[in-house]
N, C-alpha and C positions, 0 to 999 in steps of 0.2 A: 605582238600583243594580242592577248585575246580580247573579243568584242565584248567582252562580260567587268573585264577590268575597266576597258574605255568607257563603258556604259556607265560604269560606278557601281557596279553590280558584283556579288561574291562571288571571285572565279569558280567552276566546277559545277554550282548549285543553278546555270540558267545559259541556256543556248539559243541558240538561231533557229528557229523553225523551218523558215521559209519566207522568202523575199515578198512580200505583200504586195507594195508598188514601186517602181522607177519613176522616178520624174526628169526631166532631161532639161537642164535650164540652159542654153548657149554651152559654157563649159563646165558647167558645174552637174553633178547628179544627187539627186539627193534621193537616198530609199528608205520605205519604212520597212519593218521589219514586225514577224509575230516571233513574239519570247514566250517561252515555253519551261517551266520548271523542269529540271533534269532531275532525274533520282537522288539523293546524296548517300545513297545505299551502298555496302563496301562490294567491290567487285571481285576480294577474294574469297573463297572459299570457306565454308567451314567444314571442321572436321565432324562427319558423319559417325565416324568409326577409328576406333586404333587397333582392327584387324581387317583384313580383304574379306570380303562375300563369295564363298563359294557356291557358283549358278552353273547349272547348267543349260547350253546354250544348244539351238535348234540350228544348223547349218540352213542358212537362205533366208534368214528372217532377220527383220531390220529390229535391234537396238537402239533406244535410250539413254546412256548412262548419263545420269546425274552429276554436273561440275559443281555444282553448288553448295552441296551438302545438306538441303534444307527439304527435299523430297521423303515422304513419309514411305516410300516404296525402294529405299536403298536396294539394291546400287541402284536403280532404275529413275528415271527423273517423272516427275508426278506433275509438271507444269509450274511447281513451287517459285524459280525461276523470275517469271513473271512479276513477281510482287517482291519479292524478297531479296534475288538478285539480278538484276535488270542486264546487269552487264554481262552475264555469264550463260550459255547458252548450251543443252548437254552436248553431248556426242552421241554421233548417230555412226553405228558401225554394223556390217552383219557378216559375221562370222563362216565362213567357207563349206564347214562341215561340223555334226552335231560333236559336241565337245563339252567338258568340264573345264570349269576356268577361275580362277582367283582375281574378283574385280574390287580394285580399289574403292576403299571406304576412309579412307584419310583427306581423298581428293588431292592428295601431292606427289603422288605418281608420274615420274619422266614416260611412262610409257603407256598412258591410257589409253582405254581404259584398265589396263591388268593389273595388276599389283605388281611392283619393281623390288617392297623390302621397305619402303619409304618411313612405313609406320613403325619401324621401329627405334626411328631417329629420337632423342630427347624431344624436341619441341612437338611432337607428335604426342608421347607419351606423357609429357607434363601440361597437355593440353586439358579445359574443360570442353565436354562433351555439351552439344543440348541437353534441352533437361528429357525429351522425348527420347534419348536414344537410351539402349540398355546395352550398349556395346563396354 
């Protein structure tokens, strides 16, 4: 049972921070607790694009890409992340040798960050876009 239910509290929207204090009574314990709002932000993705970004990439240098979609520097993650999707965290990857590369802009890529073909499934294509993208 989560402690959010037993609290009386809306599962998902409030967590456990961190144990405050123990009290130790003979057999009983009794602990307070700090509750902390949790994000109710969706932790999937949205679609950035319904085509892959083609970048050129520097071999030995460490990458960002973007899981969220919500980064105004596609593919690349701009920290947007933080506010927008809390749950979701980019990928950090650096590339072996300087290279061209098709990185996913759909964000449902089996094989991130590259593009796998993903965007061209229906629910990809019958998706709306943000209003910010021109893709």
């Amino acid at each position: 049972m989560e402690l959010g239910c037993f609290l009386g509290l809306q599962p998902g929207l409030w967590g456990i921070c961190n144990i405050v204090n123990v009290i130790r009574d003979t057999q009983l314990v009794y602990m307070t607790f700090r509750m902390v709002q949790l994000s109710s932000l969706s932790s999937e993705p949205v679609i950035a694009s319904k085509k892959p970004f083609k970048v050129e990439l520097v071999g030995g240098k460490r990458y960002s890409w973007c899981t969220c979609g919500h980064s105004k520097k596609q593919p690349f993650c701009d920290g947007t992340h933080k506010t927008k999707a809390q749950g979701l965290m980019p990928l950090r990857f650096i590339p072996e040798k300087d290279s061209k590369a098709w990185l996913c802009g759909c964000k449902y890529t089996a094989n991130p960050p590259y593009c796998d073909g993903t965007h061209k499934q229906e629910f990809i294509q019958s998706a709306l876009l943000p209003e910010n993208s021109d893709s």
